[in-house]
C-alpha positions as CSV (number, residue, x, y, z in Angstrom):
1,X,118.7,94.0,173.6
2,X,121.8,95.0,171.6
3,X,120.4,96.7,169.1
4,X,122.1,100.0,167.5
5,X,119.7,102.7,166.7
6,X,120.0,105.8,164.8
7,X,121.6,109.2,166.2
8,X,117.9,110.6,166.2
9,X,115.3,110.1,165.2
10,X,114.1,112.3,162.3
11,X,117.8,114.0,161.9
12,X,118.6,114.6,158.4
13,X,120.6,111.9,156.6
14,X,123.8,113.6,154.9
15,X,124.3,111.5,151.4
16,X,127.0,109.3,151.3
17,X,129.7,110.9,148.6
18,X,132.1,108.4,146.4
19,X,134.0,110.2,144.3
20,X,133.9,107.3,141.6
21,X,130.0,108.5,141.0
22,X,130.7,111.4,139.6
23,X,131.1,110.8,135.8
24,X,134.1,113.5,135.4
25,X,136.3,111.7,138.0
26,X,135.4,108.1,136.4
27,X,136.5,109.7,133.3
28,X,140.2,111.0,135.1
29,X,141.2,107.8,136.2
30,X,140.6,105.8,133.4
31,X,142.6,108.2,131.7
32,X,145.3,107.8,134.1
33,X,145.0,104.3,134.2
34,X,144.6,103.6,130.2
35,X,147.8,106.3,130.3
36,X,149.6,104.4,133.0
37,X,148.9,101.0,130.7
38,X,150.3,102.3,127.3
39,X,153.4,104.4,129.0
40,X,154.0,100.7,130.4
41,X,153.6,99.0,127.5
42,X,155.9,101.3,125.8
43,X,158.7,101.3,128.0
44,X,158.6,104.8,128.9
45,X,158.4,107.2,131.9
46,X,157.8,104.7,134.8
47,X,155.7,106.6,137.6
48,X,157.9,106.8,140.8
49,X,157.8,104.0,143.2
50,X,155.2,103.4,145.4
51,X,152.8,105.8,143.2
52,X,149.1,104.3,142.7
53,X,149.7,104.3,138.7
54,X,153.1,101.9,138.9
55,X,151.2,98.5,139.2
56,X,148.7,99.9,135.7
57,X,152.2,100.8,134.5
58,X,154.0,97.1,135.2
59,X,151.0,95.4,133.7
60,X,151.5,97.2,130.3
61,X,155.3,96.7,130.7
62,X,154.6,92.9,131.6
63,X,152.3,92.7,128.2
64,X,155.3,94.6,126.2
65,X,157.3,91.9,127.7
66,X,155.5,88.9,126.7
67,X,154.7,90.4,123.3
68,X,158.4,91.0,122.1
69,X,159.8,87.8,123.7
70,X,157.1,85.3,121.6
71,X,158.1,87.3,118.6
72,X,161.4,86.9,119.1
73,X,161.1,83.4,119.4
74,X,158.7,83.1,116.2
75,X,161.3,84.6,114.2
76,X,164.1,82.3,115.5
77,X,161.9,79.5,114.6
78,X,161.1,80.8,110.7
79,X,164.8,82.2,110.2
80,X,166.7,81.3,107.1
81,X,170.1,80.4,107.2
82,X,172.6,82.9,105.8
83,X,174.1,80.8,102.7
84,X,170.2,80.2,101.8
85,X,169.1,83.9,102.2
86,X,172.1,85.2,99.9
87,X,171.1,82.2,97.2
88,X,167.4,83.1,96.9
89,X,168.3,86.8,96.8
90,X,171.1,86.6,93.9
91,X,168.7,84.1,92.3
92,X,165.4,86.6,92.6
93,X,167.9,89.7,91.1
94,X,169.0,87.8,88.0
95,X,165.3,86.8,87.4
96,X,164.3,90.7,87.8
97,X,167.1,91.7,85.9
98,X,165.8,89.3,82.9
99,X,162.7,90.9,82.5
100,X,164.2,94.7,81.8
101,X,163.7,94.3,78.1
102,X,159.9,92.5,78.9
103,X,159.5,95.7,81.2
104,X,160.1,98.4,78.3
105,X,157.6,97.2,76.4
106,X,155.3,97.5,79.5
107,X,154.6,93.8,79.7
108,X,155.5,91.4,83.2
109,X,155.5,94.6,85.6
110,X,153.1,93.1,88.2
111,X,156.0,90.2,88.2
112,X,159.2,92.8,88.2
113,X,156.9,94.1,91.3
114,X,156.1,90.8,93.3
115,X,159.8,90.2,92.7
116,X,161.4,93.5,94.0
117,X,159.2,93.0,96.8
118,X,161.0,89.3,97.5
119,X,164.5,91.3,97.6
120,X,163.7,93.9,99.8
121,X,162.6,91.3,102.2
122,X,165.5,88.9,101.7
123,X,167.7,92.3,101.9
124,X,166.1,94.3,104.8
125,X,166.1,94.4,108.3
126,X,163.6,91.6,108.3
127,X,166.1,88.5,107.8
128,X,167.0,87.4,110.9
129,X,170.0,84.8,109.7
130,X,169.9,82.2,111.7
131,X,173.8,81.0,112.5
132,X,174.2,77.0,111.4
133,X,176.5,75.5,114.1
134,X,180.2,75.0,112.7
135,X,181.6,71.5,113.6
């Protein structure tokens, strides 16, 4: 017969240590990891190459990624064009501007709000003008 047996019998059996049983390191890398993930995500401090973080680090990245390209292509899609932007905005200014004297005698302010609020978008950052192609 083939069969393996023990070194001896009766010799005491030393435990078998993981180091992912022990609660403290379970607790360090996740930390590392959940680090590794959001430095990724954000686009900062890459670990160096080869290191056992950089793949945790390339999946937030890759996430990041995905995230800002599908916006970008959402706001592509809902973009005004220029001409129309700068129509609604004069438009929404004359209206505010109409209710000054409604205003002072503290009536239509929830309106003067709602429509300052429809400037600032139409003025801000968040107009992404979409260019009509010129013939």
């Amino acid at each position: 017969m083939n069969e393996q047996t023990p070194a001896a019998v009766g010799a005491p059996v030393e435990p078998t240590v993981r180091p992912l049983d022990d609660p403290k390191m379970q607790q360090l890398f996740g930390d590392a990891i959940e680090g590794a993930l959001a430095l990724g995500y954000a686009c900062e401090d890459p670990p160096p190459e080869g290191h056992w973080l950089e793949r945790f680090w390339r999946l937030g990245n890759a996430q990041s990624n995905s995230e800002r390209a599908s916006l970008a292509a959402e706001r592509e899609r809902y973009a005004l064009p220029q001409d129309l932007a700068d129509y609604m905005r004069s438009h929404l200014r004359r209206e505010r501007a109409a209710l000054d004297g409604f205003l002072a005698l503290g009536n239509e302010a929830e309106r003067a709000k709602r429509l300052e609020g429809w400037i600032s978008v139409l003025s801000g950052p968040n107009v992404r003008a979409k260019q009509e192609p010129t013939a």
